[in-house]
C-alpha positions as CSV (number, residue, x, y, z in Angstrom):
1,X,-83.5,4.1,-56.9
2,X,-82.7,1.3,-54.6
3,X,-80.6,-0.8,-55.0
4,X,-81.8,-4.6,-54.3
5,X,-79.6,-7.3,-52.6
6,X,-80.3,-10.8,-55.1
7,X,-78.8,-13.9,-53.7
8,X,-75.6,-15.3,-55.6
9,X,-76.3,-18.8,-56.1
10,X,-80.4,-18.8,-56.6
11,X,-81.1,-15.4,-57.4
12,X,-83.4,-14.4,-55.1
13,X,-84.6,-11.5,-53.3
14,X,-85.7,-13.2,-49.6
15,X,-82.0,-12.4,-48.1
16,X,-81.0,-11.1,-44.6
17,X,-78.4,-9.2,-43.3
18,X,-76.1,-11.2,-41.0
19,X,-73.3,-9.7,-39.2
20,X,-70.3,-7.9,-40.8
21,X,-66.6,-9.1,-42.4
22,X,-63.0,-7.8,-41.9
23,X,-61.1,-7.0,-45.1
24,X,-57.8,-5.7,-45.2
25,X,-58.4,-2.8,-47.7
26,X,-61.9,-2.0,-47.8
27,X,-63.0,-2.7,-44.3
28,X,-65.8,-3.7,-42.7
29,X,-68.4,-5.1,-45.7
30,X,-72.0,-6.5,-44.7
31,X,-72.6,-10.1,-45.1
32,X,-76.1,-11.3,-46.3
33,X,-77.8,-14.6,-46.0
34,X,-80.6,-16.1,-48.5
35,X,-83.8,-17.7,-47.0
36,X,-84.1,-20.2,-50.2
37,X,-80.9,-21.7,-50.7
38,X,-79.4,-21.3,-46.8
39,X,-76.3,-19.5,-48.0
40,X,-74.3,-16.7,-46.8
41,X,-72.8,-14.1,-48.8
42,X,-70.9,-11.1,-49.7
43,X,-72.2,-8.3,-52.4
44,X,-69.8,-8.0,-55.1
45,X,-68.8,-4.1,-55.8
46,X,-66.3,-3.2,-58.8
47,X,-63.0,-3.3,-56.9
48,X,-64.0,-6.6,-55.8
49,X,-60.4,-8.9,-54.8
50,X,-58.4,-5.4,-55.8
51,X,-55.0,-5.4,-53.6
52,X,-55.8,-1.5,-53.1
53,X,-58.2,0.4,-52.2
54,X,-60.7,2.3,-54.4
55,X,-59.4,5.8,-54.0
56,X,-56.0,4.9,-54.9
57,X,-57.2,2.3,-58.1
58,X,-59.5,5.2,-59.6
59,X,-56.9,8.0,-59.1
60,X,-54.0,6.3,-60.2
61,X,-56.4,5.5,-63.0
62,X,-57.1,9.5,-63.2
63,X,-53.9,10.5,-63.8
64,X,-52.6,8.3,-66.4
65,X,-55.6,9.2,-68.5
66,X,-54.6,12.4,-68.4
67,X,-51.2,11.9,-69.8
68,X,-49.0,10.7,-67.0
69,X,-46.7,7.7,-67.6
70,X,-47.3,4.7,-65.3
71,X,-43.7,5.3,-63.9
72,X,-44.3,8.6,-63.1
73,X,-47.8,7.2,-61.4
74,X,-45.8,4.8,-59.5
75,X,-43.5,7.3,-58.5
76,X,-46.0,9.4,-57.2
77,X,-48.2,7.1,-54.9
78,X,-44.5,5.3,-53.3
79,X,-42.8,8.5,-52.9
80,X,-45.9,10.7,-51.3
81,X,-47.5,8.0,-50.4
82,X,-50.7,8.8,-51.4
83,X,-53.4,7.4,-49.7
């Protein structure tokens, strides 16, 4: 299954990739740009504008489903500093 790159504002499928962009906790992400409405853009992902990164949000997630107190969860990404 492929997954198709639609344009934000118009919706459409006539985009190009155009260079790359620096983030500070998920890196390098691909920047697109739409033929129709001349605008440059970023594909949104789930941990979109998330102050960590993905690893640490779904196993910090992880473990308090499985019981752990979210002080106990804190603890133990700050004091092993996990990820």
């Amino acid at each position: 299954m492929e997954n198709k790159i639609i344009s934000q504002k118009c919706k459409s499928e006539k985009v190009k990739k155009r260079g790359l962009r620096q983030t500070q906790n998920r890196g390098k992400i691909q920047r697109y740009f739409c033929y129709n409405c001349k605008s440059s853009f970023v594909e949104e992902t789930p941990f979109y504008r998330m102050r960590n990164t993905p690893q640490k949000i779904t196993l910090c997630m992880d473990l308090f489903y499985r019981g752990i107190s979210t002080r106990k969860v804190q603890e133990l990404t700050t004091v092993y500093s996990i990820l």
